[in-house]
C-alpha positions in Angstrom: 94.0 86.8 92.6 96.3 84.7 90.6 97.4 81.2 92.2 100.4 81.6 94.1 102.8 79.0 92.7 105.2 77.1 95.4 107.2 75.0 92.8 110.8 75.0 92.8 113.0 74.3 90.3 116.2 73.5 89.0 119.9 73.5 88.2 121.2 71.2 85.8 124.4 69.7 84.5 124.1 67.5 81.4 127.4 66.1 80.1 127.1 64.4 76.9 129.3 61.4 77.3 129.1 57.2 78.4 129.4 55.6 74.8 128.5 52.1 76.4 127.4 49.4 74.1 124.4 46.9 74.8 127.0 44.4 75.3 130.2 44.9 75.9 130.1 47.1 78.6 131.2 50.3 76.7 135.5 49.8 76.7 137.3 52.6 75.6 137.9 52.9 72.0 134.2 51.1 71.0 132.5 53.7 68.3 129.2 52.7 68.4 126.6 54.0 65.6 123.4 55.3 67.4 121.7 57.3 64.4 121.5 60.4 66.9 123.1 63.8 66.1 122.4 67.3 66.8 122.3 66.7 70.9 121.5 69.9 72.6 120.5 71.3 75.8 121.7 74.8 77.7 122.7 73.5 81.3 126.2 72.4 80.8 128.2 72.5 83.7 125.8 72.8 85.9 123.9 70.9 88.3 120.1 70.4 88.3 119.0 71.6 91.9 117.9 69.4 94.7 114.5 70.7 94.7 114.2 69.2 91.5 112.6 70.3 87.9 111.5 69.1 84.5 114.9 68.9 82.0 114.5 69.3 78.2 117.3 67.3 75.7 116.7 68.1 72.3 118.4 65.5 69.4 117.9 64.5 65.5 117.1 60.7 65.1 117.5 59.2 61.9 114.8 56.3 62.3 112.0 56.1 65.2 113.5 56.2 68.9 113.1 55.2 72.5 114.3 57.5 75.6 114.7 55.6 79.0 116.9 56.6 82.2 119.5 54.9 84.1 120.3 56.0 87.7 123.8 55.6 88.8 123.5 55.3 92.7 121.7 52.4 94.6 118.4 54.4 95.6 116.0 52.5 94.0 113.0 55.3 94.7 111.6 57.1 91.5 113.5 60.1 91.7 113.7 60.5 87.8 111.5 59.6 85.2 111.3 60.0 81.3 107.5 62.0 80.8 105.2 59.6 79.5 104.6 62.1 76.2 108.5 62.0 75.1 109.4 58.4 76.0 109.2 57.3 71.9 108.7 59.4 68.9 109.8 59.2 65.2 112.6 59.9 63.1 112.8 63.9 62.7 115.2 66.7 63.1 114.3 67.8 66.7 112.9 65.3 68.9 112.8 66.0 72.4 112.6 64.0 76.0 112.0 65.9 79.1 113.2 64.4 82.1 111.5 64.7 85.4 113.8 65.2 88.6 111.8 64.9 91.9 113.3 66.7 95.1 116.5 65.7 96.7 116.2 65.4 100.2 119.4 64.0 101.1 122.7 64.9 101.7 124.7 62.9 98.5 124.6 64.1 94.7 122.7 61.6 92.4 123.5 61.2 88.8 121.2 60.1 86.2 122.1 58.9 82.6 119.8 59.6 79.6 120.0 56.4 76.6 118.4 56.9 73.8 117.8 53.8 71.2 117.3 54.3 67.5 115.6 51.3 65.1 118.9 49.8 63.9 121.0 50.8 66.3 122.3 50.3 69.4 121.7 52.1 72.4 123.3 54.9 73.1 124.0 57.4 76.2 123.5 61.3 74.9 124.1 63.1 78.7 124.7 62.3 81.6 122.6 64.7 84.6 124.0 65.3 88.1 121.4 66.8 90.7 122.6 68.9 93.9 122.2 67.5 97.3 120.3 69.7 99.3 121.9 72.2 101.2 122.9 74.7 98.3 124.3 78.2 98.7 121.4 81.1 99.8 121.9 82.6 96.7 121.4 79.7 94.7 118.2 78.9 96.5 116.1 82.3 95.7 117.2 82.3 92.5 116.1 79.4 91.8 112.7 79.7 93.8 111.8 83.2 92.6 112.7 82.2 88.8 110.6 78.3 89.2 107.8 81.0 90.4 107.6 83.5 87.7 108.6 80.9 85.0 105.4 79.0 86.1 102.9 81.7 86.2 104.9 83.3 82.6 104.2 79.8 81.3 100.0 79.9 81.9 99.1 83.6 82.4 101.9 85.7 80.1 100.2 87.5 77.0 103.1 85.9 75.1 102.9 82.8 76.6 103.2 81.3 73.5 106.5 82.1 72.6 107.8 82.9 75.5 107.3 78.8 76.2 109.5 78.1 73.2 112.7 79.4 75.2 114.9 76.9 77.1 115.3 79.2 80.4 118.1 79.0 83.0 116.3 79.0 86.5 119.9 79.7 88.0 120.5 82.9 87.1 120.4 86.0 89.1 116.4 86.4 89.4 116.8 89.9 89.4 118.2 89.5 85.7 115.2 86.9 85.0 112.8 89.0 83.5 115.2 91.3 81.3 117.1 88.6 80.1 114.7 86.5 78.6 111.4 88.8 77.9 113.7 91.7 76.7 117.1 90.0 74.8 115.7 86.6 74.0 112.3 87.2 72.8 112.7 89.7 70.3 109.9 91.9 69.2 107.4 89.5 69.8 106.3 91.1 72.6 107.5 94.3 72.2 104.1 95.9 73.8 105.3 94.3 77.1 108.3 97.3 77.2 109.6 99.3 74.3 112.7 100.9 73.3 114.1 104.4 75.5 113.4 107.5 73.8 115.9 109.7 71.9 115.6 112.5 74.8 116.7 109.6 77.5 120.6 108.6 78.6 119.7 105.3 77.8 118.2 105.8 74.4 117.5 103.0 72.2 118.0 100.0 74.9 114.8 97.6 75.3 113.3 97.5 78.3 109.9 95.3 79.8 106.9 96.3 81.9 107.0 93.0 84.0 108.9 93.0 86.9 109.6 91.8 90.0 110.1 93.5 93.4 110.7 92.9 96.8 108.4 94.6 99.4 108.8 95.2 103.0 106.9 92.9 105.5 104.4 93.9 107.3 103.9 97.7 106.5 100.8 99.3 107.6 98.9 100.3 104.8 99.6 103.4 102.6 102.8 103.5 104.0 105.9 104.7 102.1 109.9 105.9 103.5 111.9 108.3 102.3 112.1 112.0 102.3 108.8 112.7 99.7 111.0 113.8 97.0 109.8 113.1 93.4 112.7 112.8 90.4 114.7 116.2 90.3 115.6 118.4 87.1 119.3 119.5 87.8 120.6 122.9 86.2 123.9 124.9 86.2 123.6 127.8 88.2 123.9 131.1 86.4 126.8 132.6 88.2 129.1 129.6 88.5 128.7 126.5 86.2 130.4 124.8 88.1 127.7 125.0 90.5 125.2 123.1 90.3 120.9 123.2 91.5 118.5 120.2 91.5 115.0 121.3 91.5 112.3 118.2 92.8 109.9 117.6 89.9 107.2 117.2 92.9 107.3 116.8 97.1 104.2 114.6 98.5 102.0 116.1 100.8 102.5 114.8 104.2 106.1 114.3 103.7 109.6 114.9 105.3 110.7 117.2 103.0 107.4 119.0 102.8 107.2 119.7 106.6 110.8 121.0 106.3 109.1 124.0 103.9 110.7 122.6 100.4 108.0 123.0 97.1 108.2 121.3 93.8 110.6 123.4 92.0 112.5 124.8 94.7 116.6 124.6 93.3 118.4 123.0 96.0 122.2 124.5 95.6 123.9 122.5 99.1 122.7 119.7 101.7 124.2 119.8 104.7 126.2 123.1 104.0 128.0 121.1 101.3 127.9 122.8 98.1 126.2 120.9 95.2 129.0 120.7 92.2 129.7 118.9 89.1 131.4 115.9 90.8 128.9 115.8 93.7 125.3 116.2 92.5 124.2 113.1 90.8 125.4 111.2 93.6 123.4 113.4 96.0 120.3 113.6 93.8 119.9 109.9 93.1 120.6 109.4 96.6 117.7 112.1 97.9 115.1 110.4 95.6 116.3 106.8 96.4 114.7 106.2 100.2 117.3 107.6 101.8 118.2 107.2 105.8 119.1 110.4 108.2 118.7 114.1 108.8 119.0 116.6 105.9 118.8 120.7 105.8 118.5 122.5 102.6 119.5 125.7 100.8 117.5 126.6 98.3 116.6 128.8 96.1 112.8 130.3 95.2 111.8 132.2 92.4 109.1 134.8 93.8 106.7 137.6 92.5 108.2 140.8 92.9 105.3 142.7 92.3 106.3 144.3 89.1 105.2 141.3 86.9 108.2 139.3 87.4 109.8 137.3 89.7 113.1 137.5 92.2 115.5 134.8 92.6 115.7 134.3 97.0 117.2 132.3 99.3 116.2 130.5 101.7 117.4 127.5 104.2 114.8 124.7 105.3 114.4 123.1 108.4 115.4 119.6 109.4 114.4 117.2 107.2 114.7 113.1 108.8 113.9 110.1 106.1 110.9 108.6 107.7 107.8 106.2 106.8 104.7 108.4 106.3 101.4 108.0 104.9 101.7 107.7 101.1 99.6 110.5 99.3 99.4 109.9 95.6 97.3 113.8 95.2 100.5 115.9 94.5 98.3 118.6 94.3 94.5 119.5 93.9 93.0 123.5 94.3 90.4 125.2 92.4 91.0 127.5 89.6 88.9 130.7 89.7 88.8 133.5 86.9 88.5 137.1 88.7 86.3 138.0 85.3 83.9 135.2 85.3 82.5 134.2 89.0 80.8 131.3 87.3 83.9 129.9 86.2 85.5 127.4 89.2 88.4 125.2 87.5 89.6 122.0 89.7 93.2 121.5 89.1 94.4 117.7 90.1 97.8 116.4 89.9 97.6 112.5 90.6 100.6 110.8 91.0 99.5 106.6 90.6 95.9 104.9 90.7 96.7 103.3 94.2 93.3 101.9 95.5 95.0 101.9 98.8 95.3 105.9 99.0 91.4 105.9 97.9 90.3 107.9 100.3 92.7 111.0 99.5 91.0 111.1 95.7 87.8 110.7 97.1 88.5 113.7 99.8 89.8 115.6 96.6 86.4 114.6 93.9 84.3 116.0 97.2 86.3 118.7 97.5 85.3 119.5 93.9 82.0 118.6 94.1 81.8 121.0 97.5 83.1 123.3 95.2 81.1 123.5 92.3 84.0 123.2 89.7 82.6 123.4 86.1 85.7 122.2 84.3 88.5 120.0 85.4 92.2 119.7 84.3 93.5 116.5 85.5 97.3 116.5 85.0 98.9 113.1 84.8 102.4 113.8 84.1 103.8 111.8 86.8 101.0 109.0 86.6 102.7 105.7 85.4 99.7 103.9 86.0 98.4 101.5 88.9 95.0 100.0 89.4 92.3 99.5 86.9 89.4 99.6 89.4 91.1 103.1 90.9 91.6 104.3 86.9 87.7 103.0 86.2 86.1 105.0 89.3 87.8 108.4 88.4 86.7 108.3 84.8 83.5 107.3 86.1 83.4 110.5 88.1 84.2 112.3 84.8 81.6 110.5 82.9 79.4 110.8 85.1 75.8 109.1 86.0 74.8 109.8 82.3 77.3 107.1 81.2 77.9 104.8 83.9 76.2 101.8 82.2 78.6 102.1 79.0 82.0 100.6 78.2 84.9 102.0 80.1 87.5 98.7 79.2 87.7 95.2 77.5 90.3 93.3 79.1 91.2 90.4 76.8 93.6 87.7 78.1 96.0 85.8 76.1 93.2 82.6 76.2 90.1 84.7 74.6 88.7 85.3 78.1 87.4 88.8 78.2 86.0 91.1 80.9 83.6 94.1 80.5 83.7 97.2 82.8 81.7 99.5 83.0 82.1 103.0 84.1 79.4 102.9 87.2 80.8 99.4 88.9 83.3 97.9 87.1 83.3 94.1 86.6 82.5 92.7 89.7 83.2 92.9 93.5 86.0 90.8 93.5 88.1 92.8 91.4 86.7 96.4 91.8 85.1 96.6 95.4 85.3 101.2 94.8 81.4 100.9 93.4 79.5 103.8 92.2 81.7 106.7 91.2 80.7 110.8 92.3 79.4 113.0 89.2 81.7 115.8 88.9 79.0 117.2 86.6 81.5 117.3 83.8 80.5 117.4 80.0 84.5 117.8 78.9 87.9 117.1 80.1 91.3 118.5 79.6 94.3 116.5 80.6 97.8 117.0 81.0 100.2 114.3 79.7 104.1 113.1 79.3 105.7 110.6 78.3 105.8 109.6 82.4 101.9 109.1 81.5 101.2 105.4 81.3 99.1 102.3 81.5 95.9 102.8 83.9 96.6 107.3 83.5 96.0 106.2 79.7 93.1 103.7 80.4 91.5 107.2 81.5 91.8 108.9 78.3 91.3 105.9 76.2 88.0 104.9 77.6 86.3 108.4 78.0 87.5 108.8 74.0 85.8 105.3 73.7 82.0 106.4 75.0 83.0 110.1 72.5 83.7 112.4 75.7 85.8 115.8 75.3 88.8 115.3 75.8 91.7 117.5 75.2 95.5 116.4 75.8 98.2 119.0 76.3 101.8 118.0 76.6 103.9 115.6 75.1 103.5 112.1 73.8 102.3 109.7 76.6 104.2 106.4 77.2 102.1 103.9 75.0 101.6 100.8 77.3 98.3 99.1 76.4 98.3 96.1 78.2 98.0 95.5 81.9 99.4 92.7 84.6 97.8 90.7 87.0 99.8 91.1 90.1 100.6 87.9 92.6 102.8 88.0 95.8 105.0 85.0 97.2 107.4 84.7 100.5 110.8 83.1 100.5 112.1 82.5 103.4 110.6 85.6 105.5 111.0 87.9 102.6 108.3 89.2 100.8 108.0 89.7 96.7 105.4 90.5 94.0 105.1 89.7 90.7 103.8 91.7 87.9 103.3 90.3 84.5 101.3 91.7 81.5 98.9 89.6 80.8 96.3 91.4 79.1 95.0 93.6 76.3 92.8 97.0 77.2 90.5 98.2 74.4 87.8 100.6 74.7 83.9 101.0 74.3 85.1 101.3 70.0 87.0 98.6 70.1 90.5 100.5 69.8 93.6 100.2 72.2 96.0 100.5 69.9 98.0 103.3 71.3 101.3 101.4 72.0 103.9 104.0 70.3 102.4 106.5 72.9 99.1 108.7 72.7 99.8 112.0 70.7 98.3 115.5 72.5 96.5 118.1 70.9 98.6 120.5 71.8 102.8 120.2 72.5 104.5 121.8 74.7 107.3 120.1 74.6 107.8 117.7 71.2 110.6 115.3 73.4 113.3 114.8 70.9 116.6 115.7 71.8 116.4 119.3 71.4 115.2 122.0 73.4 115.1 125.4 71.4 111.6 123.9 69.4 109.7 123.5 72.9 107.1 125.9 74.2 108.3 124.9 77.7 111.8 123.1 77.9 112.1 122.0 81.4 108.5 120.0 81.0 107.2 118.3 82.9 109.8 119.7 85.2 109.8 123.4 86.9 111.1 125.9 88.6 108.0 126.9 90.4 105.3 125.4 92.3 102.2 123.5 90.9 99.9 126.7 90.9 102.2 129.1 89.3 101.0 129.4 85.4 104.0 131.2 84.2 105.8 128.2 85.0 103.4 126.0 84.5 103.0 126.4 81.1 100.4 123.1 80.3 98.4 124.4 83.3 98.4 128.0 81.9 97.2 126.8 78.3 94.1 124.4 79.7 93.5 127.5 82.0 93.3 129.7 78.9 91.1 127.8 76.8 88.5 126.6 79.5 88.5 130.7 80.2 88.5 132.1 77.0 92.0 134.2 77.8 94.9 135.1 75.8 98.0 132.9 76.6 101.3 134.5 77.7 104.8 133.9 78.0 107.3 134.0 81.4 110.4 135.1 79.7 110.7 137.5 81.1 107.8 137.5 83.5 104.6 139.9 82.2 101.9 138.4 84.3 101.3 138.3 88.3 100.1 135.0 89.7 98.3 137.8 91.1 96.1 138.2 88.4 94.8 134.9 89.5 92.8 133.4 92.2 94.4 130.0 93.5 93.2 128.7 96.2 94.0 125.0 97.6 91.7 123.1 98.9 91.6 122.0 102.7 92.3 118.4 102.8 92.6 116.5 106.2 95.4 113.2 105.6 92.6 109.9 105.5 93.0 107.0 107.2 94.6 104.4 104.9 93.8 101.2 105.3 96.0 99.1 102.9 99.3 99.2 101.4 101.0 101.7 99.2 101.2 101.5 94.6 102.3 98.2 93.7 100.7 96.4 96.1 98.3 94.9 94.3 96.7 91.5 94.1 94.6 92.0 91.2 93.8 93.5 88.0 96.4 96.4 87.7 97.1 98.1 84.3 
């Protein structure tokens, strides 16, 4: 765990003005040569805050100078001070003082005046700084705390820390703008592998956005717990008879949900909530709303598509039962079954859909690698569509499994900070105890893998393809392009007055057994199945990684059906229109009991999380 800073820091007003001479007192009218230009700074008209900070005032001097600070009230305690390391330097272009401002305990506003002497001149007063009396608005207060603690851990631990200390940084602004602000708008390029650009298939295309982030989490929450209905993103569509009409189809419901108990299945459309219609005016609202945590009671129409025993499907009906927003135990298994080919007994295919490497929901993977194991699965198609990362040590112990025994002494990740420091894991136990505690992953018995990728695939679901390509293990993506995030964040929490946030910034590189981790424009799949640009009409599947069906329906499930297919040996198929039966294959899930979580859900996390 990172050191949880407690610093606060400040808001600052700097007025350039006091021309007062040495010795007459500084009259009006007196122009005074001071061989000082160029004075600049970015905290005009504002205040520094009354918990105080370090102030930076940038100048040209023409001849070698002196900094010194006058206080302007009759305290005589050191509240301000020139830092030792800018109190003199010589004549150059940009010559800086920082000023140090200690906290302001009491009640008045204290000003403090900032003279700078040239050789050869006189004196001269270049700003004048005005620091709050405590007692500030709430507002200004957690800004101000929440940006002094990210800008002091960006400062030491940030991969770009380099750069990213070159900015002059407002620790007034709306922390919840911090981040984008400065590591997005301000820096440029320079760190472009913290973030990217929005894809051409996106509504935002072409804005920049960064990994690191700040959120606030709830206080308190048992572990593995998560509120809401259990609703993943939804793919919305016209409906067929009225386009006005509109259907929103969830791209996945969690096990153990709300919404699962009230009978609804990943790709279920939903057409009305409440008996209200869904429309063209209406639907975003409602959608954004069901995925968002949302409070109260809900029932559902929807529709299903359904075998109709003639090798196709019928479009039915159906209304759900009661569905209330609760907390519930978070299950990141979206889905996990075994695969079986009516032709070939031998053949036992395990099917897992994982939704984020949350050490804190261990015990559901483990129940679904046993489950495997109990099995006897030969092959294993491990579909990461929805997997936007989460912990290394969760990310290391399933590609151990996949390894196996026969490779758990080799490399599965260098982790190289932005100081040199590096960490070896391995695929059998990590680095250590302290930052891994899963040990020794199960042999799945596996000599290949095929895995099922979007551009939703990122960070610690890549680490898993990355490092098994490292050691020169099978591995065959089907999909589209993954994400492309190659570096990982050591995550920290802090409180502010009884609320709870954690930090996450990158702040290092991943590169595998070969030395290569240069996958930041996204990992490319052997096979496409949908290409992600802005049309549709050049996809094998143009709803991916959405559906209209459930998980273990293959004529819907296009990337499952073509991993399927080439583990078996089968011709592939198409579902428009339908020429297959499900029926033609055996599905069957496996039983799996909800575990006991002991910890809290994704995001979490207190240590290394890619």
């Amino acid at each position: 765990m990172k050191k949880l800073y407690a610093i606060l820091a400040a808001l600052l007003a700097i007025a350039v003005s006091c021309e007062k001479g040495p010795d007459d007192g500084g009259k009006p009218g007196d122009e005074v040569m001071s061989g000082i230009s160029n004075v600049e700074h970015s905290y005009a008209d504002k205040q520094v805050s009354y918990r105080g900070t370090t102030v930076s005032v940038r100048f040209s001097a023409s001849a070698a100078w002196t900094a010194s600070v006058e206080k302007l009230d009759a305290v005589d305690e050191d509240w301000v001070s020139v830092i030792a390391s800018t109190v003199s330097g010589e004549a150059k272009d940009r010559c800086t003082v920082r000023i140090d401002f200690e906290e302001n305990e009491t009640a008045e506003e204290r000003t403090a005046e900032l003279w700078i002497e040239v050789e050869g001149y006189d004196p001269e007063c270049i700003a004048t700084i005005t620091q709050a009396a405590a007692g500030v608005s709430a507002d200004a207060k957690i800004n101000v705390a929440l940006n002094t603690y990210m800008h002091e851990i960006l400062k030491e631990d940030y991969l770009f820390n380099k750069e990213y200390n070159e900015l002059e940084v407002d620790l007034t602004m709306d922390y919840n703008s911090f981040l984008s602000y400065y590591l997005g708008n301000q820096m440029g390029d320079v760190n472009i592998a913290d973030g990217g650009y929005y894809r051409a298939s996106q509504s935002n295309a072409g804005q920049r956005f960064v990994y690191t982030n700040i959120v606030e989490i709830q206080m308190g929450t048992k572990a593995a717990q998560t509120v809401g209905l259990g609703f993943g993103p939804f793919l919305s569509t016209p409906l067929a008879d009225n386009s006005s009409l509109i259907g929103i189809a969830p791209s996945f419901v969690r096990r153990g949900s709300p919404a699962e108990a009230a009978g609804l299945r990943r790709g279920d459309i939903i057409y009305a909530v409440n008996g209200s219609q869904l429309t063209t005016s209406n639907y975003y609202n409602m959608m954004m709303s069901l995925y968002q945590n949302p409070s109260g009671t809900y029932k559902f129409s929807f529709l299903r598509f359904e075998d109709n025993g003639s090798g196709g499907y019928a479009l039915n009906s159906y209304d759900s039962g009661e569905a209330t927003a609760s907390s519930y135990v978070y299950d990141p298994v979206l889905h996990a079954s075994v695969l079986s080919d009516p032709e070939d007994e031998s053949a036992k295919i395990g099917y897992l859909v994982y939704e984020s490497f949350d050490l804190n929901s261990q015990e559901f993977l483990e129940d679904a690698v046993d489950g495997f194991v109990e099995a006897g699965i030969t092959d294993l198609i491990l579909d990461l569509r929805f997997n936007a990362g989460g912990a290394v040590a969760q990310s290391r112990w399933l590609s151990g499994c996949i390894a196996g025994e026969a490779n758990g002494d080799k490399t599965f990740v260098n982790v190289i900070y932005n100081n040199g420091a590096t960490e070896n894991w391995k695929f059998n136990y990590g680095y250590n105890n302290d930052t891994d505690p899963l040990g020794k992953p199960t042999d799945l018995g596996l000599d290949r893998l095929f895995v099922i990728t979007s551009y939703n695939t990122a960070s610690a679901a890549e680490l898993v393809i990355n490092s098994l390509k490292g050691i020169d293990f099978p591995v065959k993506m089907i999909g589209c392009n993954t994400e492309g995030k190659n570096v990982g964040m050591v995550v920290s929490e802090t409180t502010y007055e009884g609320r709870r946030f954690q930090f996450s910034p990158v702040t290092f590189w991943v590169r595998n057994a070969m030395d290569y981790g240069d996958y930041g424009f996204g990992m490319k799949p052997d096979e496409y199945v949908n290409n992600d640009n802005t049309s549709y009409s050049d996809d094998a599947d143009n709803v991916f990684p959405y559906s209209f069906s459930d998980w273990g329906n293959m004529d819907y499930n296009i990337a499952l059906q073509w991993a399927y297919c080439d583990i078996t040996g089968k011709a592939r198929w198409t579902h428009t229109p339908a020429t297959k039966s499900v029926a033609d294959i055996s599905l069957r899930p496996l039983d799996f009991q909800p575990a006991e979580a002991t910890r809290g859900h994704f995001g979490n996390l207190v240590y290394n999380n890619n």
